[in-house]
N, C-alpha and C positions, 0 to 999 in steps of 0.2 A: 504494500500500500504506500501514497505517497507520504511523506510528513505530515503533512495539511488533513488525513483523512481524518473522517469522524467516524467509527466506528457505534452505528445504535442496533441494538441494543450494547452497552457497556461490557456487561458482566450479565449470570445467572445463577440465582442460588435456589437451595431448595430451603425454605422454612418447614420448622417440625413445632408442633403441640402437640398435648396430651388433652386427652376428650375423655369427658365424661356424659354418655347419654345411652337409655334404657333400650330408644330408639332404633339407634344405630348397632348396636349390639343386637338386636333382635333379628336387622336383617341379615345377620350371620349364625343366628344360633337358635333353633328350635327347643323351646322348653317341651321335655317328653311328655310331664307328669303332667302338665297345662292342658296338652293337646291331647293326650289320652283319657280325658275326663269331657274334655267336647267331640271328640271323634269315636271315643269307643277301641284306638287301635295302637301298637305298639308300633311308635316309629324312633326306636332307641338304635338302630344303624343309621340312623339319617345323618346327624351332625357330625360323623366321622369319616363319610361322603362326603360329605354335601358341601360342609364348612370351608370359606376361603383364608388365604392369609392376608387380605385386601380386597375393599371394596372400592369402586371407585363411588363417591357422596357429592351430594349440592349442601353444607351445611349450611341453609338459610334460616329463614324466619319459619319455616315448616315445618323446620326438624326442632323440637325438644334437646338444647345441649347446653355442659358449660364448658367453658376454656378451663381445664386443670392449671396449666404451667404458662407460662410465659412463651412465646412465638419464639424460639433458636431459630439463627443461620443459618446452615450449611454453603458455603461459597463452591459453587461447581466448577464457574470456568470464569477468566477474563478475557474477553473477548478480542480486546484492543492488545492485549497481550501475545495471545497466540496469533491474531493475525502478523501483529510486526515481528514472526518468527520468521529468519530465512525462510528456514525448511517448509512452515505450514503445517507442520504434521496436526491433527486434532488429538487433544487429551486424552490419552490410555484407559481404554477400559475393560474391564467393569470399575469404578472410583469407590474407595469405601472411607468411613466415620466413624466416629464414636461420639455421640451426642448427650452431653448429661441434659435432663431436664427439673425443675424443684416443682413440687406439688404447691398451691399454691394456697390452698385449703383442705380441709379433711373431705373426704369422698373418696368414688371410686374413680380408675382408668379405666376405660373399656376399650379406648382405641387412641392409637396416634394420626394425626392426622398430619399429612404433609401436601406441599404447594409450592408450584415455583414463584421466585419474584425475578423480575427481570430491572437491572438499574439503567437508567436510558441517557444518564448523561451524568457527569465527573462532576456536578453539582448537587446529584444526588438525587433527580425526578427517579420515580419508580413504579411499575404496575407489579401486582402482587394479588392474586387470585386465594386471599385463607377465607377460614373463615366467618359468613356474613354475609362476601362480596357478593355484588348484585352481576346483570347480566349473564350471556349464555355460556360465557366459559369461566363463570368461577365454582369450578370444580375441583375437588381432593378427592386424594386417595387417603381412605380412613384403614391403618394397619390394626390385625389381628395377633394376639399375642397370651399364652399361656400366661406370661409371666405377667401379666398383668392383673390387680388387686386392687384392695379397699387402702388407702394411705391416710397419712393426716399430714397437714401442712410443713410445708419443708422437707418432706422426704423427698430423696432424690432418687429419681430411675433414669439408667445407662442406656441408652441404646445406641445397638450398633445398627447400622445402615449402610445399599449399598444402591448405588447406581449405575444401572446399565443400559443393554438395548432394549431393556421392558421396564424402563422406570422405576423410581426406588423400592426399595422392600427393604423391610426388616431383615434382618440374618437372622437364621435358625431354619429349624424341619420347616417342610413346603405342605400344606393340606391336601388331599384327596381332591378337594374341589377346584387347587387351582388350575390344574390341567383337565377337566372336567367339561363336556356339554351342558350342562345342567346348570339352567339363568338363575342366578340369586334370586328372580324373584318367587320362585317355589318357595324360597323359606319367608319370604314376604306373607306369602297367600298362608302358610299353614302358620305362619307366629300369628300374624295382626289380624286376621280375619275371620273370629268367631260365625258372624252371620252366614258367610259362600260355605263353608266348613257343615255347618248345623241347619241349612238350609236343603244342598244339595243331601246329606247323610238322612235326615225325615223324610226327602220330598222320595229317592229311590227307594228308601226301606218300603214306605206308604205302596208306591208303584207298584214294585215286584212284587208284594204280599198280594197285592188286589190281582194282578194277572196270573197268578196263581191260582189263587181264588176262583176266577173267571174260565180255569179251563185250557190257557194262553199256550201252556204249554203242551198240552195237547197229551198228557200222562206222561210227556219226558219233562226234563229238565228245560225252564223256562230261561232261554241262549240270550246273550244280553252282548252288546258291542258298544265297548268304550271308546269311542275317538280324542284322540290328541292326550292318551292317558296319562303324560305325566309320572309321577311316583307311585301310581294305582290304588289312589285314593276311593276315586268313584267306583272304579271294580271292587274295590274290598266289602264299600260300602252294598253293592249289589250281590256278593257272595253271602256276606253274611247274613244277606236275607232270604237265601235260597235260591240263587241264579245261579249257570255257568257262564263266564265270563271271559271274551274275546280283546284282550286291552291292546290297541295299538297307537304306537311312539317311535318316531320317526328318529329320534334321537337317541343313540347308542351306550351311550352312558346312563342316563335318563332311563330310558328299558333297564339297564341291567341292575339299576337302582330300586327298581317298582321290581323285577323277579326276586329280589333278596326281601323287602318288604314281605311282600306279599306272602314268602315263604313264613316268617318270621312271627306272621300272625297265623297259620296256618291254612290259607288258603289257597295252596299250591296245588291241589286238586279239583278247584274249581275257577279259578283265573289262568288264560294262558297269554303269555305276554308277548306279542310279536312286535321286532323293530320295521315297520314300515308305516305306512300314513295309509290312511282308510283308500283313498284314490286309487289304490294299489291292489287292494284286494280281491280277490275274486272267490263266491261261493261256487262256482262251475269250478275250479282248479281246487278247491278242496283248503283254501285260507281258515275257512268259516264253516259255520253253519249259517242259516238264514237264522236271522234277529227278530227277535219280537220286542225286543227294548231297543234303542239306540240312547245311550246317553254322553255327555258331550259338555267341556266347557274350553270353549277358544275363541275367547272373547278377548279383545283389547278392551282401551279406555276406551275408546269410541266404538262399540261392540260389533262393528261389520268390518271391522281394519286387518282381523285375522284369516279371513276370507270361509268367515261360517256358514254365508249361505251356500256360496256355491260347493264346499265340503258336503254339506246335509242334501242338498240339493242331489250330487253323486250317489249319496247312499241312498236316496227314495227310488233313485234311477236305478241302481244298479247291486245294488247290497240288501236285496229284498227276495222271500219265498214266494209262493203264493199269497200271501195275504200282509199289507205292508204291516211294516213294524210300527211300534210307537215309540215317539221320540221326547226326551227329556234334557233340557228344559222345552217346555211346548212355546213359549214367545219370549218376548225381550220387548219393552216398551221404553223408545227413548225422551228424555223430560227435559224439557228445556224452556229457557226463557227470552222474550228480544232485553237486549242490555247496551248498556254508554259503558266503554273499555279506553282505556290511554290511546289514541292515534299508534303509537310503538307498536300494535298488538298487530297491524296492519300490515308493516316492516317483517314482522316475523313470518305474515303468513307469506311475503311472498318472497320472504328469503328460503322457506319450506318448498313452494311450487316448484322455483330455478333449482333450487341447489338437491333438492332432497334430502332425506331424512337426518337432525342434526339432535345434539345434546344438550338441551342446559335450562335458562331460568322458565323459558318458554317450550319445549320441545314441540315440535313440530311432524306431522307427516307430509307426505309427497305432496295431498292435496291440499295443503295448505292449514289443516285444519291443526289444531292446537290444542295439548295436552297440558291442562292447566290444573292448579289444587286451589280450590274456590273456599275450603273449607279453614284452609291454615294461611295459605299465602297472596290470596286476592281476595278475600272478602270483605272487601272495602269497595269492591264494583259495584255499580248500580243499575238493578232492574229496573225493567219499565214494563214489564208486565208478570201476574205473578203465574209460578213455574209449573205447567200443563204438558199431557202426554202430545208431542209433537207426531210422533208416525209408533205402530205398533208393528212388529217385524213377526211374521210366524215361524216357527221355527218344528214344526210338524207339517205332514204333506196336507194339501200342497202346500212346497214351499215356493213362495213367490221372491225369485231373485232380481227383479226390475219392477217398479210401480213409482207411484204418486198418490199423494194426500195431502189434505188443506186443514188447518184449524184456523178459528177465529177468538184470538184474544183482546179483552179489555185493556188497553191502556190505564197505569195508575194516574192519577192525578198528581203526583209529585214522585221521580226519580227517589227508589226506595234502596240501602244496600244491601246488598245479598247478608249480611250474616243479621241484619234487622229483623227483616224478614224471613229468614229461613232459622232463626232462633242459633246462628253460631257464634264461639266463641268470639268476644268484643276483639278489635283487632286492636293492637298496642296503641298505634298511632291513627287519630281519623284521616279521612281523602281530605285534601284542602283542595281539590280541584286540579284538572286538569287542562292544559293550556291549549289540548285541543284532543278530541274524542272522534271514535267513530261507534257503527253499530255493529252488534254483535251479537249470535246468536250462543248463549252456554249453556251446555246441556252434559246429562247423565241418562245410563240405564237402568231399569232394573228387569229382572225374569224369574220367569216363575216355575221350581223346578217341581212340576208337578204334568199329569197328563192331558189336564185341562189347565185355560185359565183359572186361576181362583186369587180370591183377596186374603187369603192365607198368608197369613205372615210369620210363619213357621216355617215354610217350604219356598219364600221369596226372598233373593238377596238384592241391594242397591246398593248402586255406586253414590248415592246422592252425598254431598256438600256434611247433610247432616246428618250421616252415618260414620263414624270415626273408625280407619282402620289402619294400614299398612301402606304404604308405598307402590304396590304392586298395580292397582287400580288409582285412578283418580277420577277428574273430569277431564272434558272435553269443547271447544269452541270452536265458532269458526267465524271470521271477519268475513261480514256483507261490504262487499264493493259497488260503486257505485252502480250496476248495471244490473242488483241481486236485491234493489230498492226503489222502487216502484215513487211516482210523483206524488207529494203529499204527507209523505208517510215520514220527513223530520218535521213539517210543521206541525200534526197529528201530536206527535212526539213531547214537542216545545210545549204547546199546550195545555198536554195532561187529560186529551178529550179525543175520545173513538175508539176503534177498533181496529185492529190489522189481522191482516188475513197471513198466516206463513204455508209456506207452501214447500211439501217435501218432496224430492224427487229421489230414487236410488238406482242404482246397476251393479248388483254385485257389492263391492265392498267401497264402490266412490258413490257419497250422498250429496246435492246440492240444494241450496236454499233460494227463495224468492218470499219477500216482504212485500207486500202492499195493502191496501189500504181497504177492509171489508166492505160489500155493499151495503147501504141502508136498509 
């Protein structure tokens, strides 16, 4: 480089804390005795699987945490250094440390959290992603650790650390989980989410007892087909109530995770675990038997994102005997509200449509639509109409994988915030307003695992704002542009007088919206 060069960024270090939250530790560790008192099942090989030695975390205003220790350095590289090296060569790796940290009050560690900061200039500006930070990339990696305990202020913990071509980690043993298929968020779904847990486990038990009942199986064994099984929760759930059970999981660890399971509760003579994806199947090639159940849960946040219709859709086609199956859950009803969002939320969606699918305070998918937590982290939005079933999705034959529908919501009289009106927790801080808004439609599902609809709330789980759970699920939104809102319908708005008509349209797993303004 020349003399004169400015090397930006300067330098890059990696910052280390210590974290203490319930939270965060949850999405790495299944309590057995918890989940064996809501499930009914022993899933005591799970966290010796499953468990990573790092997650990557958003620690914002969503997550429940405290700071243990004070934010350490680590200095990786100087930039300006290595470049004005003859040679050039970049700094030798893997780099390692030894990081003392001081507890900074009594409580627990449950994890380290580390972050880069980058120094941008010899006067010392700096960007620095710990935790707090806002936007889409201030993300950590939160480290998992044996040695981590209950402390009282001032104790000190050593950590060694190393840096390489997969980013820092703690030194020591590696978990089972980190070279694993299997999404952290399984242990999301089975720590934080009593409801999906004791919803789907009454709503199959209910089922399978009745088709029984009913003859279904015809003096044999009533055949049951698990898609997208997962750990083979739902299969167990359906063995144990008298089914045989066809579980298949397209992910090879994930399967070999649910055959250990399933042996372990004993139901390895009536669940059989295949690694392939239902699409794949065939009862003519002897995969199967023909199903009298189908049950099933591959749902994203936005619950057509994981492509369920056209999955269920195959199996009414194609994964059937003479007489179709019944399928569980039977609907999915999605709820949502018209809402005033930050103008920002607009940037995101069509930084999702170009770029596709990204990570952070907003995520996004392809179609622009927006994976939001309405409940911890944006409930200071405000509706403008209160929150009504937008489109109801069937999810037993027929299944209809392309339609349209309209509802007609009142407009409030005064922009209300969502956690006012939906009774959630007060947010720290009120809106002061925003310098400039657009509209937006935010919504959740719920389904009902049952073989009809019903208003059972026993056998129904929701993603809604005001149901408190896990990570794994949240909500969903999507920014109306202007050609997706009809003439009239911001004065309407302004107002606080009328009625707007929204209007649903779907194809498979892409949903689009239309806002205007209902007839008289």
């Amino acid at each position: 480089l020349a003399p004169v060069a400015q090397v930006i960024p300067c330098s890059a270090s990696v910052c280390v804390q210590a974290i203490e939250s319930d939270a965060v530790r949850k999405r790495n560790w299944l309590c057995e005795e918890t989940f064996k008192r809501e499930a009914g099942l022993d899933y005591s090989k799970y966290n010796a699987e499953a468990r990573r030695s790092r997650l990557a975390c958003h620690l914002n205003q969503s997550i429940d945490y405290r700071t243990m220790s004070k934010a350490r350095e680590w200095p990786l590289v100087d930039f300006e250094q290595e470049f004005s090296k003859a040679s050039g060569s970049a700094p030798s790796m893997p780099m390692h440390a030894n990081i003392k940290v001081e507890a900074l009050s009594d409580g627990h560690i449950h994890c380290v959290a580390t972050w880069i900061s980058l120094r941008l200039s010899a006067a010392g500006e700096a960007v620095s992603w710990g935790p707090g930070s806002s936007g889409g990339t201030g993300w950590q990696y939160c480290h998992y650790s044996d040695m981590f305990r209950s402390v009282s202020a001032g104790d000190a913990i050593d950590l060694a650390l190393t840096y390489g071509l997969e980013g820092v980690r703690l030194e020591g043993p590696t978990c089972s989980g980190d070279s694993s298929e299997l999404s952290p968020y399984h242990t999301c779904m089975l720590t934080s989410d009593p409801q999906r847990t004791t919803a789907y486990r009454d709503g199959i038990r209910s089922s399978v007892e009745s088709l029984i009942a009913q003859g279904a199986s015809r003096g044999g064994a009533l055949n049951v087909l698990d898609i997208g099984a997962g750990t083979g929760l739902l299969s167990m759930f359906a063995a144990g109530a008298g089914a045989t059970v066809v579980a298949c999981e397209r992910a090879a660890f994930t399967a070999a995770l649910a055959e250990k399971l399933v042996e372990a509760n004993g139901f390895a003579d009536r669940v059989r675990v295949i690694r392939a994806r239902s699409t794949d199947l065939s009862i003519a090639k002897g995969d199967l038997p023909a199903p009298q159940l189908v049950v099933s849960e591959i749902f994203g946040s936005d619950p057509l994102s994981e492509g369920v219709l056209a999955t269920l859709k195959h199996c009414e086609d194609k994964l059937r005997g003479d007489e179709m199956p019944r399928f569980l859950p039977c609907q999915c009803r999605v709820w949502g509200s018209l809402a005033r969002v930050p103008a920002a939320w607009a940037c995101r969606s069509e930084e999702a449509s170009a770029c596709g699918v990204e990570f952070g305070h907003l995520a996004p998918f392809e179609s622009g639509t927006l994976i939001v937590d309405l409940r911890r982290e944006f409930r200071h939005i405000e509706l403008l109409t209160k929150p009504a079933v937008l489109v109801t999705h069937r999810l037993a034959p027929p299944i209809v994988v392309s339609g349209a529908c309209s509802v007609s919501l009142a407009l409030l009289p005064e922009p209300e915030p969502i956690y006012k009106l939906m009774s959630l927790p007060q947010p720290c801080e009120e809106n002061d307003g925003w310098v400039d808004d657009v509209l937006c439609l935010v919504m959740w599902f719920d389904a009902d695992c049952s073989l009809e609809p019903s208003d059972d709330d026993t056998t129904r789980f929701s993603t809604s704002p005001a149901v408190e759970r896990g990570s794994h699920w949240s909500q969903f939104a999507q920014v109306l542009r202007d050609e997706d809102v009809d003439e009239g319908v911001w004065e309407a708005v302004a107002a606080g007088q009328g009625t707007v008509c929204i209007e649903t349209s779907w194809q498979l797993d892409f949903t689009s919206f239309r806002v205007g303004l209902a007839s008289a």
